[in-house]
MMTF fields as JSON, N, C-alpha, C and O atoms, coordinates in Angstrom:
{
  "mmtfVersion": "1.0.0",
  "mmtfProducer": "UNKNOWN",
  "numBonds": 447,
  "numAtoms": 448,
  "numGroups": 112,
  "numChains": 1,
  "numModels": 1,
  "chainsPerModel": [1],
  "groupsPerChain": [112],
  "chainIdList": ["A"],
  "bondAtomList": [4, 2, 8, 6, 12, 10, 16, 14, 20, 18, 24, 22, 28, 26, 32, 30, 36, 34, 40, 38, 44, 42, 48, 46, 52, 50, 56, 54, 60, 58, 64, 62, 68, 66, 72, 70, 76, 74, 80, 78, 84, 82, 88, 86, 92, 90, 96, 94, 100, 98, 104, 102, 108, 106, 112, 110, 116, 114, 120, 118, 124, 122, 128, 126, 132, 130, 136, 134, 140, 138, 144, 142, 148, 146, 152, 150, 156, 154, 160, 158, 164, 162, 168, 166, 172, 170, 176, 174, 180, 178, 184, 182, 188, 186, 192, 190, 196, 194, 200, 198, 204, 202, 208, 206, 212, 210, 216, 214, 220, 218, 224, 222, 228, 226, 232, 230, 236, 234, 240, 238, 244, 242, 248, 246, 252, 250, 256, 254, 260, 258, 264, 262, 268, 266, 272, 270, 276, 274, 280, 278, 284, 282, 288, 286, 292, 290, 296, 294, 300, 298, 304, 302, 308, 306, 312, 310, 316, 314, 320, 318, 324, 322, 328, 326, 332, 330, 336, 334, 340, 338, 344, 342, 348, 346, 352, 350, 356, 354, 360, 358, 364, 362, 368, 366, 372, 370, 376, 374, 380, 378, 384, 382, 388, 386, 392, 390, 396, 394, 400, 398, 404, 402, 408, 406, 412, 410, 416, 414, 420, 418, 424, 422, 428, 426, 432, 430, 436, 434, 440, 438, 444, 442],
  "bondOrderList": [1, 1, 1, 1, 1, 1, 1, 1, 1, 1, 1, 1, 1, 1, 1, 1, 1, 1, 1, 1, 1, 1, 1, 1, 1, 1, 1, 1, 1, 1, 1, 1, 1, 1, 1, 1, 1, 1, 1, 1, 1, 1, 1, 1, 1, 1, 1, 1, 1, 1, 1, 1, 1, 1, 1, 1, 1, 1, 1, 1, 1, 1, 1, 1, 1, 1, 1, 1, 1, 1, 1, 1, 1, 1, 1, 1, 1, 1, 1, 1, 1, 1, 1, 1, 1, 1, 1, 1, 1, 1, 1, 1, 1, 1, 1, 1, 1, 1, 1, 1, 1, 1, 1, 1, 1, 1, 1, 1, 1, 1, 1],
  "groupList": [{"groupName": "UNK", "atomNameList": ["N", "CA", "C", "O"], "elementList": ["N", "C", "C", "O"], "formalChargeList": [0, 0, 0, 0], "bondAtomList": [1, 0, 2, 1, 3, 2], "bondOrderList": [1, 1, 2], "singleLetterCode": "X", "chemCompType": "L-PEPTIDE LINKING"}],
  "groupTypeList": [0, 0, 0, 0, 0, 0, 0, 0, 0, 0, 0, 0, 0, 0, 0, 0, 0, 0, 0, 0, 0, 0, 0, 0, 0, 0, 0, 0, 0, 0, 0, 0, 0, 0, 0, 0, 0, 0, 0, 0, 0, 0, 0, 0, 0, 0, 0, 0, 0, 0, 0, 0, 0, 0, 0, 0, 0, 0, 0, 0, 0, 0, 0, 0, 0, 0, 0, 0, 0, 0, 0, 0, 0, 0, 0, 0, 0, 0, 0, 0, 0, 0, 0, 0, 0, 0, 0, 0, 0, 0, 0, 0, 0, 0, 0, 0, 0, 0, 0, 0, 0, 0, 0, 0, 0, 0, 0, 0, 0, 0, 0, 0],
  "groupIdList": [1, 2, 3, 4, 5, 6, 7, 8, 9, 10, 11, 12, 13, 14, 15, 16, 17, 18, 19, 20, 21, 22, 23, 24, 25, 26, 27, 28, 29, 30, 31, 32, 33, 34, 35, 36, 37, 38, 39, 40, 41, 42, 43, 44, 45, 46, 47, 48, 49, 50, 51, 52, 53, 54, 55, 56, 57, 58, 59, 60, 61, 62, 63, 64, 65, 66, 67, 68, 69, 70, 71, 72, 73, 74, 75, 76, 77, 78, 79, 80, 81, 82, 83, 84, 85, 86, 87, 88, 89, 90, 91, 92, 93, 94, 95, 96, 97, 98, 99, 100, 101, 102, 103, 104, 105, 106, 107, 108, 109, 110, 111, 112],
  "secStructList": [7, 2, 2, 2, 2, 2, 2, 2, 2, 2, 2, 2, 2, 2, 2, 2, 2, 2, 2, 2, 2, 2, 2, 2, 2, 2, 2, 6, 1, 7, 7, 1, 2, 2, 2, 2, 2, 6, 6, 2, 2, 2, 2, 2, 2, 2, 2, 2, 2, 2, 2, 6, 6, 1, 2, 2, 2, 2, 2, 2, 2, 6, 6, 6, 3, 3, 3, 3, 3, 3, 6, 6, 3, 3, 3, 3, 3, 3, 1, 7, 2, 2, 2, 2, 2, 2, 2, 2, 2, 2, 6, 6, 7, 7, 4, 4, 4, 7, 3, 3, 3, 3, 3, 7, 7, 6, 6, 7, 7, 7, 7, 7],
  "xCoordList": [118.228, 118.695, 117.531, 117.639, 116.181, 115.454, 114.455, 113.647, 114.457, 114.071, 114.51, 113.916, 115.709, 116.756, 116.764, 116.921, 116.56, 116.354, 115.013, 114.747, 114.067, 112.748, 112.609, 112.346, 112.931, 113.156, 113.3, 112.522, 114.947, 115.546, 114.721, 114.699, 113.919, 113.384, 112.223, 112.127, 111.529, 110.396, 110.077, 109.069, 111.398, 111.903, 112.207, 112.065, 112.594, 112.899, 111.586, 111.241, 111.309, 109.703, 108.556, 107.741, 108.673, 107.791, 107.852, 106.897, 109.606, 110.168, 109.903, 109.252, 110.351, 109.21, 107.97, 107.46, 107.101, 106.031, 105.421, 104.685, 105.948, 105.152, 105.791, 105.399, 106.757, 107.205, 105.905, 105.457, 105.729, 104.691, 102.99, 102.126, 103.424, 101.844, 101.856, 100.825, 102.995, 102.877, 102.853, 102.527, 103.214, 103.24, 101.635, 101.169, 100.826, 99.814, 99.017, 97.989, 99.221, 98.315, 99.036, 98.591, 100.076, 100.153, 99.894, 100.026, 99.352, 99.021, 97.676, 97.062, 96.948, 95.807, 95.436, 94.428, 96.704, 96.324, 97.976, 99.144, 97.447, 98.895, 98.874, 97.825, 99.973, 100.298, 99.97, 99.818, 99.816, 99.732, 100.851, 100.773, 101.946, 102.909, 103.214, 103.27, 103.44, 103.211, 101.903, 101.662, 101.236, 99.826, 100.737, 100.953, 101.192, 101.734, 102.552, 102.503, 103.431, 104.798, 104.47, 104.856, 103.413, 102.861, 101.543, 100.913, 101.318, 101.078, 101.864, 101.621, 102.72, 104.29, 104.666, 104.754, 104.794, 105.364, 104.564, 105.122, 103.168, 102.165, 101.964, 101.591, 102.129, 102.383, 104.133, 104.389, 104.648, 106.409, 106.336, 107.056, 105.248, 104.936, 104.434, 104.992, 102.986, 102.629, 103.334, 103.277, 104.559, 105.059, 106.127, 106.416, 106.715, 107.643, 107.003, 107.412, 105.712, 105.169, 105.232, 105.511, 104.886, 104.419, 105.585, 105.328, 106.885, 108.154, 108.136, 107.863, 108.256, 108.364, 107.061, 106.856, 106.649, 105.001, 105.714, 105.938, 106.043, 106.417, 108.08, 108.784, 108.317, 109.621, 110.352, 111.077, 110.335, 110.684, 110.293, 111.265, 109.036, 108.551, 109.678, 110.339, 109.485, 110.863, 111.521, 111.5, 112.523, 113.658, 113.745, 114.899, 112.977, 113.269, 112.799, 113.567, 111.8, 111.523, 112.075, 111.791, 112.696, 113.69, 114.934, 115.655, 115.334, 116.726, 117.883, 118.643, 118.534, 120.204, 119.17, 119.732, 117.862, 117.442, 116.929, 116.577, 116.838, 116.378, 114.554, 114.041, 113.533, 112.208, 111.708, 112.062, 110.811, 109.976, 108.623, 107.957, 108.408, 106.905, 106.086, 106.874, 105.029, 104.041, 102.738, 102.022, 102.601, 101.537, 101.289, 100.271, 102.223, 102.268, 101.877, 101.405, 102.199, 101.978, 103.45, 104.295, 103.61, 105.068, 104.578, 103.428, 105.859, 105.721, 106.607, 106.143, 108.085, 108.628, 110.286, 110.578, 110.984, 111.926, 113.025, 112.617, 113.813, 115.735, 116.835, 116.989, 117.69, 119.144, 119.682, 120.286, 119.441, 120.337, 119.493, 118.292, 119.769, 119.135, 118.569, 117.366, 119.703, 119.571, 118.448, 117.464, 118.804, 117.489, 115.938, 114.889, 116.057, 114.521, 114.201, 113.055, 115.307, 114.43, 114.115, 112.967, 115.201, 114.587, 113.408, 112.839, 112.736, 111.403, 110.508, 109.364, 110.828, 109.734, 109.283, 108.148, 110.745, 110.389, 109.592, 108.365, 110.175, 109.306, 107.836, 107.187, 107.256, 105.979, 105.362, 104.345, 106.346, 106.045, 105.371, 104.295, 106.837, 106.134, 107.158, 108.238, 106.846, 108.18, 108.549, 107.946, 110.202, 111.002, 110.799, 110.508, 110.911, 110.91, 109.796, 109.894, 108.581, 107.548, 107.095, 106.162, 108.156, 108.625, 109.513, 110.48, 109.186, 109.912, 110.747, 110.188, 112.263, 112.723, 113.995, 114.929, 113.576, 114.43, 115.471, 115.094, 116.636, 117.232, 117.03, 117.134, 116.69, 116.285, 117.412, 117.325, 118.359, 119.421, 118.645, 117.494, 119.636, 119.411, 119.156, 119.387, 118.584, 118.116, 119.673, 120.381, 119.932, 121.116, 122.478, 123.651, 122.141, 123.195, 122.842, 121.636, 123.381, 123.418, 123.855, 124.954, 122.99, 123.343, 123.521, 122.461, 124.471, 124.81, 125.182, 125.923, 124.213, 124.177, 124.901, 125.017],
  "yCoordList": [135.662, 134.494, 133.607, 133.066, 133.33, 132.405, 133.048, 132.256, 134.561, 134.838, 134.703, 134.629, 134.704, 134.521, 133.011, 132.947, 131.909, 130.551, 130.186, 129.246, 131.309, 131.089, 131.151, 130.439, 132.28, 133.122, 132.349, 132.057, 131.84, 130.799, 129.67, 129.35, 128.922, 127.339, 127.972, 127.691, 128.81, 129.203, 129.844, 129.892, 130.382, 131.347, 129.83, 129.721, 128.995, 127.686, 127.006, 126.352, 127.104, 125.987, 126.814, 126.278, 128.235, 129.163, 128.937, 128.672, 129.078, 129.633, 128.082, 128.054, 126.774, 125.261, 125.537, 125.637, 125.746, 126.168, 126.855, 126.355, 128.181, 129.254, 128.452, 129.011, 127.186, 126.668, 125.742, 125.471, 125.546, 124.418, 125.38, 125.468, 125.895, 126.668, 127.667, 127.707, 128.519, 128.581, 127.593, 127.913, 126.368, 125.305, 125.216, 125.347, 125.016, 124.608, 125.943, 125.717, 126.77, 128.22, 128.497, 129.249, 127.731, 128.082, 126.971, 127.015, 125.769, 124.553, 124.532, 123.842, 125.001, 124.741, 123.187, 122.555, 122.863, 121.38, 120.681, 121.034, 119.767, 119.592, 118.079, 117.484, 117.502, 115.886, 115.575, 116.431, 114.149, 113.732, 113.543, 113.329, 113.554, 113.318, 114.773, 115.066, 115.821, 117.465, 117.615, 118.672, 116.517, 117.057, 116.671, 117.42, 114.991, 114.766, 115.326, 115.27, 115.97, 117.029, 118.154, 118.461, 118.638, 119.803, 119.888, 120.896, 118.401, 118.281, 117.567, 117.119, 117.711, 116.886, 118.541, 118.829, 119.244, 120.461, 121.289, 121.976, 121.3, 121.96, 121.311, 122.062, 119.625, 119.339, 119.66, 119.246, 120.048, 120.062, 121.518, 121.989, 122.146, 123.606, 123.886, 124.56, 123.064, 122.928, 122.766, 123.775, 121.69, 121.439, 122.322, 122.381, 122.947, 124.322, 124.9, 124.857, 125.628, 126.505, 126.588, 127.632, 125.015, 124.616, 124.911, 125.383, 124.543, 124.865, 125.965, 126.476, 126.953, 128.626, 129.31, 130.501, 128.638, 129.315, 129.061, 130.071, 127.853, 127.114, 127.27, 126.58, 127.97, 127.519, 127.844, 126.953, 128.811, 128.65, 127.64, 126.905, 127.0, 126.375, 124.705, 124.064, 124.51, 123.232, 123.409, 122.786, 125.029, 124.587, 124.599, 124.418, 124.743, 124.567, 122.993, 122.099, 122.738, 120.794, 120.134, 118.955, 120.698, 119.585, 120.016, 119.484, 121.377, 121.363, 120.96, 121.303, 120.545, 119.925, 118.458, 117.369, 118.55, 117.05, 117.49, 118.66, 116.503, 115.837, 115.814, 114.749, 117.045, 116.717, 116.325, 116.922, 115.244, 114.65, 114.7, 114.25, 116.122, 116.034, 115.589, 115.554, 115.337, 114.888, 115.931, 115.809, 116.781, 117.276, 118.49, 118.765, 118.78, 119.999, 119.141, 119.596, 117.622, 117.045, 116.425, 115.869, 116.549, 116.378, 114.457, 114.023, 113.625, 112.598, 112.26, 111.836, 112.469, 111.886, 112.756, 113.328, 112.943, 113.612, 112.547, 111.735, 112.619, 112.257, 112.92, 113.393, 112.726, 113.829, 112.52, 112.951, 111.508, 110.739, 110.819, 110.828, 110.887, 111.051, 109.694, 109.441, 108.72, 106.934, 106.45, 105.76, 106.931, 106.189, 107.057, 106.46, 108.367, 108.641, 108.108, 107.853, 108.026, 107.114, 106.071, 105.684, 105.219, 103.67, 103.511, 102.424, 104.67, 104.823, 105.078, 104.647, 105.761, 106.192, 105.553, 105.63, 104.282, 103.664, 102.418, 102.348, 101.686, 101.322, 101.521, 100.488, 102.635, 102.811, 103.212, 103.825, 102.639, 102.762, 104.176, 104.501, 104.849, 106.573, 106.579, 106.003, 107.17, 107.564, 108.185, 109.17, 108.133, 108.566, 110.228, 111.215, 110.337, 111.067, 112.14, 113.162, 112.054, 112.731, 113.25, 113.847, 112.708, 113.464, 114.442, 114.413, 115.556, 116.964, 116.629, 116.69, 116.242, 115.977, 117.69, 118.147, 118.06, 119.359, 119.255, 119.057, 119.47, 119.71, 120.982, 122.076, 120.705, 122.301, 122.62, 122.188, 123.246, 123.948, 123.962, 123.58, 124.534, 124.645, 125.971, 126.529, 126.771, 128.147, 128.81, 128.305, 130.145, 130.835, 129.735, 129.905, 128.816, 128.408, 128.829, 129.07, 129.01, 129.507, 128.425, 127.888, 128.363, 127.125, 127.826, 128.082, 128.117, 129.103, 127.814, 126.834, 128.48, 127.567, 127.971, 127.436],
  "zCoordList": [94.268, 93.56, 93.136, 92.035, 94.021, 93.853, 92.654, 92.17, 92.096, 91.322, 89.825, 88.749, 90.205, 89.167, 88.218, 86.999, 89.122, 89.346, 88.758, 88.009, 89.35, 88.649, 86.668, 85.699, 86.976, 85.482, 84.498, 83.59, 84.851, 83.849, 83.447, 82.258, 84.467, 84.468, 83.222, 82.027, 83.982, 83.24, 81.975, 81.271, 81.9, 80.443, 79.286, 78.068, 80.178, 79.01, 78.828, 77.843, 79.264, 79.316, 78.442, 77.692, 78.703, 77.791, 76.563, 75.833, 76.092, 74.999, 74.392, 73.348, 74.951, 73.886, 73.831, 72.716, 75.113, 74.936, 73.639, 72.788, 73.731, 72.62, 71.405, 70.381, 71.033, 70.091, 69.318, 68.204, 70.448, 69.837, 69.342, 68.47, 70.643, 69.867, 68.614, 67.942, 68.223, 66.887, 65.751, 64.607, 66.116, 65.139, 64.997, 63.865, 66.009, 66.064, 65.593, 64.954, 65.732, 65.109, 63.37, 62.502, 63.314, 61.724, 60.354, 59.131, 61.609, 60.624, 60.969, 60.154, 61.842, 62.723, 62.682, 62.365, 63.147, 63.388, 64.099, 63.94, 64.759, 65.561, 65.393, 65.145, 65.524, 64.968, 66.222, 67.093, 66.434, 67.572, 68.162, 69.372, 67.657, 68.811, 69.184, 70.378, 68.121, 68.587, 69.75, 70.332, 69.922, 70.713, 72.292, 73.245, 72.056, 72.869, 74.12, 75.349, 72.987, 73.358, 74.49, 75.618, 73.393, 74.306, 75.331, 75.652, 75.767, 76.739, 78.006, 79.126, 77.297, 78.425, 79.266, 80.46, 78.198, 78.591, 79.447, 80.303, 79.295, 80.239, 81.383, 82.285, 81.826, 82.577, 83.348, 84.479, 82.928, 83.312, 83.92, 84.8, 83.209, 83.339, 84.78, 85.646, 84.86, 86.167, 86.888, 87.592, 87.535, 88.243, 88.548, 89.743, 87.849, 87.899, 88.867, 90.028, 88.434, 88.864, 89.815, 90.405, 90.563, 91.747, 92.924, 94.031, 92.46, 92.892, 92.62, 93.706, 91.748, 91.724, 92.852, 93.089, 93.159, 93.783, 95.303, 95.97, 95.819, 97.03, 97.296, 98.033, 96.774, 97.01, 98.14, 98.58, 98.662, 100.676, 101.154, 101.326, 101.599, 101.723, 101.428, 102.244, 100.071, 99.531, 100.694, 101.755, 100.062, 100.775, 101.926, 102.316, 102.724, 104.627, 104.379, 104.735, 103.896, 104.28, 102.929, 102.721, 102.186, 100.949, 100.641, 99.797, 101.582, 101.547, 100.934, 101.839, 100.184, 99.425, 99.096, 98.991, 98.974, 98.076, 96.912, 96.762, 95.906, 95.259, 95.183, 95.528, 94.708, 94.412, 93.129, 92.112, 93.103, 91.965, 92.479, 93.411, 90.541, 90.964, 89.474, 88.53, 89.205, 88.247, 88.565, 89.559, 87.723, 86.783, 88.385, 89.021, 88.485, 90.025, 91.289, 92.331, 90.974, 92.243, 93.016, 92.314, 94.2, 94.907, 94.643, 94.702, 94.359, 94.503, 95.642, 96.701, 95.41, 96.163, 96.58, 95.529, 97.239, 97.482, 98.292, 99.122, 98.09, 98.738, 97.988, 96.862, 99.308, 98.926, 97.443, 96.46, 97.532, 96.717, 95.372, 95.643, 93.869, 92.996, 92.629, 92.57, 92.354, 92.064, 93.036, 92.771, 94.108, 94.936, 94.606, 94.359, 94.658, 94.378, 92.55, 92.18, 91.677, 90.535, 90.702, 90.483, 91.207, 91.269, 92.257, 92.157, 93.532, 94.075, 93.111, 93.257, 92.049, 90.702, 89.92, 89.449, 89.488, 88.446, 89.85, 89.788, 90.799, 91.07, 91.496, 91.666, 91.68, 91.544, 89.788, 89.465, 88.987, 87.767, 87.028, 86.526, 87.32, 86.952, 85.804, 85.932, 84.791, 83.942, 84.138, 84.563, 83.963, 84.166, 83.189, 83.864, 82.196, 80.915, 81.186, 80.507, 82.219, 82.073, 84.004, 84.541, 84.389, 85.859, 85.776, 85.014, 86.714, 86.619, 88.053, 89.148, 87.867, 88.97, 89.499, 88.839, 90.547, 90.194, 91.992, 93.147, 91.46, 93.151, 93.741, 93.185, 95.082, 95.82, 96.73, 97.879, 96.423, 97.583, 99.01, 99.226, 99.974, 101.086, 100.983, 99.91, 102.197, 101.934, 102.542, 103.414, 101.737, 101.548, 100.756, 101.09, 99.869, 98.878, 97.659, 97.62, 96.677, 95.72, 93.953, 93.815, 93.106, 92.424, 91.032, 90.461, 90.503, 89.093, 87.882, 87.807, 87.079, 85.654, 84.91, 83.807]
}
C-alpha cells in the first residue's frame, strides 16, 4: 500500500514538474512567476521525498497525525489539522508553500 501511496503523490508532482520544464526547454526562458512555480514544486518535491524515503519511520512516531514539512524539512506535526496551521501561520510559514500530508497509522489503509 505504502508503495502505492508513494507512486500516486509522486506521479502528480512529476507530471507538473516535467510541465513546467518543457515550458522552459521550448521557450528557453521561463517567466518569473513560471520560475516561481517551479521552484514551489521542487521544494513540495523534496518534502515528498522525504516522507516517501521515511515513511515507517512517520508512521510509528506520526501515526493518524497531521505532518508539515518545508523544503524536506519536518516542521511541525498534530492529529488536529486547524491547530497545526494556526502553529504555522503563527510562526509565519505560508500556508500555500508548506507540504502538509496526513500519515495513517501503520496497517490502515487511505484509498483516493
Amino acid at each position: 500500500m505504502r508503495d502505492a501511496y508513494v507512486e500516486t503523490s509522486l506521479g502528480r508532482l512529476h507530471r507538473h514538474l516535467g510541465r513546467f520544464k518543457n515550458v522552459e526547454r521550448r521557450n528557453n526562458m521561463v517567466s518569473p512567476m513560471k520560475e516561481t512555480e517551479l521552484q514551489l514544486i521542487e521544494k513540495m518535491e523534496k518534502s515528498n521525498k522525504l516522507v516517501s524515503k521515511r515513511y515507517e519511520e512517520f508512521q510509528r512516531k506520526y501515526g493518524n497525525e497531521f505532518v508539515a514539512l518545508d523544503n524536506g524539512e519536518l516542521l511541525a506535526h498534530n492529529q488536529n489539522l486547524d491547530v497545526l496551521k494556526k502553529y504555522l501561520e503563527r510562526k509565519k510559514k505560508e500556508l500555500n508553500t508548506v507540504l502538509i500530508e496526513y500519515i495513517p497509522e501503520k496497517g490502515v489503509a487511505i484509498l483516493y
